[in-house]
MITOR-727590 format. One record per residue (C-alpha): residue in one letter; residue number from 1; x, y, z. Coordinates in steps of 0.05 Angstrom, whole numbers, plus 5000, padded with zeros to 4 digits. Each point is the difference from the previous one (the first is absolute). Last residue first. Layout:
<koltis>
{"A", NUM, {X, Y, Z}}
...
</koltis>
This chain:
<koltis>
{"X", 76, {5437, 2002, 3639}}
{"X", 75, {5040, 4928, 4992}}
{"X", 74, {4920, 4968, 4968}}
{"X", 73, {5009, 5053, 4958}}
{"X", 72, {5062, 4994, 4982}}
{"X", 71, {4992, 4922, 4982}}
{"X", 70, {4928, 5017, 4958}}
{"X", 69, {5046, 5037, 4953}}
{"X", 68, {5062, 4949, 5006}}
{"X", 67, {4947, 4947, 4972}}
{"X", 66, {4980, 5046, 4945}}
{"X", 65, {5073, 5003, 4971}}
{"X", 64, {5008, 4931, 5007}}
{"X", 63, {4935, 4986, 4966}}
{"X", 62, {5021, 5043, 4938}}
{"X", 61, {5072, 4974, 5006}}
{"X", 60, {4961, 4924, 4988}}
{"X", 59, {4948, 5027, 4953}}
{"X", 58, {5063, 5030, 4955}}
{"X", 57, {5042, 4935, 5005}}
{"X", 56, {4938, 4956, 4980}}
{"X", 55, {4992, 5049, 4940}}
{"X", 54, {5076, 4984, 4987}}
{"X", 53, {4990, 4925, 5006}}
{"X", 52, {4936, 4993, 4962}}
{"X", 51, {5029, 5048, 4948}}
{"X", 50, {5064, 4957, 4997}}
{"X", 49, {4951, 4935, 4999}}
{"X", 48, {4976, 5020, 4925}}
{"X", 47, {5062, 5025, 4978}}
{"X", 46, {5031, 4934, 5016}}
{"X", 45, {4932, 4961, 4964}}
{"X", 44, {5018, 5045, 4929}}
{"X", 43, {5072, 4984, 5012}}
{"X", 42, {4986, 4923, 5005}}
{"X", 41, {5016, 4966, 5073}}
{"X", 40, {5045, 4956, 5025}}
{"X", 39, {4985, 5006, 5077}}
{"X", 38, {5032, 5045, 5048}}
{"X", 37, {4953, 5053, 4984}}
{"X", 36, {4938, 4961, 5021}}
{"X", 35, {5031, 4987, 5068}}
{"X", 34, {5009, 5073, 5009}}
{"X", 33, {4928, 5020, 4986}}
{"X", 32, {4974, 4952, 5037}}
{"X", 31, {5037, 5013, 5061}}
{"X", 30, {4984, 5078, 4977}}
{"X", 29, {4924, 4980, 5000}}
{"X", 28, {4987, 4964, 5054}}
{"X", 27, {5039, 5053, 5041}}
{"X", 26, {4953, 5037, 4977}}
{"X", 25, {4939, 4969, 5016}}
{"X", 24, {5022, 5006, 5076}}
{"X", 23, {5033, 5070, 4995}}
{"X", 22, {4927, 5015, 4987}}
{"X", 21, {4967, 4966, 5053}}
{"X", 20, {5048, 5042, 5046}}
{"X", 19, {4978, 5060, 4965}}
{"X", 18, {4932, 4976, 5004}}
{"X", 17, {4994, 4992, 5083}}
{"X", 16, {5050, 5067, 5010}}
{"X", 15, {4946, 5037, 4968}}
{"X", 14, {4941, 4965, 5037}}
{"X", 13, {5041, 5015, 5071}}
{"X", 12, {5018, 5074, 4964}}
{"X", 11, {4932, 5005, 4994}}
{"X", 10, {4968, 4977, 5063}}
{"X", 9, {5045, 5046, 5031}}
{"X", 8, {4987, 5066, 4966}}
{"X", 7, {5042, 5014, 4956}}
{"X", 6, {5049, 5068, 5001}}
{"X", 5, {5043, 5013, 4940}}
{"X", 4, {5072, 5007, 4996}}
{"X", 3, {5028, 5064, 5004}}
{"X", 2, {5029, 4997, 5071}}
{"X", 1, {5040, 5061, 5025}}
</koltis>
């Protein structure tokens, strides 16, 4: 039995639109993110770009997770 929700088709095209958008800016993010903590940088700046990376993290398994959502639907 399926538990994920139903969409209608003009929604899971719109939500499948901004997820991929999404994954776009955050991929920005985590490159930036990572590039930032290979540089020299002061402990008050490293905690600084550790919660940019870990938030980024979060958003990224957050999409993921949403992604494989609109993926089982599209599979029932």
């Amino acid at each position: 039995m399926n538990s994920s929700p139903q969409f209608a088709p003009d929604v899971t095209r719109r939500l499948r639109s901004l997820a991929h958008d999404l994954s776009n800016a955050l991929e920005t993010l985590l490159q930036a993110s990572y590039l930032l903590n290979q540089a020299d940088l002061d402990a008050n700046s490293q905690k600084w770009v550790h919660m940019i990376d870990s938030a980024s993290q979060e958003a990224a398994r957050i999409n993921r997770e949403i992604r494989e959502i609109l993926r089982a639907q599209s599979e029932s």
